[in-house]
C-alpha positions, 0 to 999 in steps of 0.5 A: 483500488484497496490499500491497508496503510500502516504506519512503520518505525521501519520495514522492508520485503524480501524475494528469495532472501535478498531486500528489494525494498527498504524504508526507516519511517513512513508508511508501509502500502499493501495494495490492491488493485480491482478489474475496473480501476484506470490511472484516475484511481492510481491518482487518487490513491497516490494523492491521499497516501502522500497527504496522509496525516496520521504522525504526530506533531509535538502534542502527539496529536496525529497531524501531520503528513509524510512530507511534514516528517520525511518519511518514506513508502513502500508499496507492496502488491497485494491481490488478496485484499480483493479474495472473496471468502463467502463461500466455503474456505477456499479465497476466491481472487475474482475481484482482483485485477489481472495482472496485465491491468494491476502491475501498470497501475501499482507501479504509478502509485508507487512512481507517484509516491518515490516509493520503494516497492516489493517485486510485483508477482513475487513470493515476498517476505515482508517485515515491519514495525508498525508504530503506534500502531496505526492501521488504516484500510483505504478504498476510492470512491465508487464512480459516480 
């Protein structure tokens, strides 16, 4: 499982123009989900999503998790975190997960989190303020 975090003054997606999802502070999640992950994953990743610290505190040193500030999530979908461009110009999406395996996985990061979410397998437009900005890409663990 792949997620690139980023940290938001706000942000929200849109499907055919309409908001689906919408949060003030917090992080915004675009997340990938790979052929061999199971819910073990989805616990990983929720878990360090929420532990997070990456706000500043009064030193305005980054301390400080997103249940310290009361910030919000939204998890958006995103399979091509996963696209392959070694080979000539054309992504190759082999390393995602179909999405029979992705969307139940994605929805308990986002359930785990009482996160807002885009719509999964849709054409979203997504807008944000990154704040900072803070950019962070997480992978799990490769099993062991």
């Amino acid at each position: 499982m792949r997620a690139v975090v980023q940290r938001v003054a706000r942000a929200c997606v849109r499907v055919d123009g309409v908001v689906v999802g919408e949060i003030g502070r917090g992080l915004c999640v675009l997340l990938g989900v790979a052929p061999g992950d199971t819910e073990a994953e989805a616990g990983w990743m929720s878990d360090k999503l929420a532990g997070l610290r990456i706000f500043s505190d009064e030193a305005g040193k980054m301390n400080l998790s997103l249940g310290d500030v009361g910030g919000g999530v939204l998890v958006i979908s995103q399979f091509t975190l996963y696209g392959d461009v070694a080979k000539g110009r054309r992504p190759s999406f082999g390393g995602a997960a179909r999405p029979e395996l992705a969307e139940p996985l994605y929805e308990a990061v986002a359930d785990a989190l009482s996160a807002a979410r885009g719509r999964f397998g849709a054409d979203m437009q997504v807008e944000l303020v990154n704040d900072g900005p803070v950019t962070l890409v997480l992978d799990t663990p490769e099993p062991r």
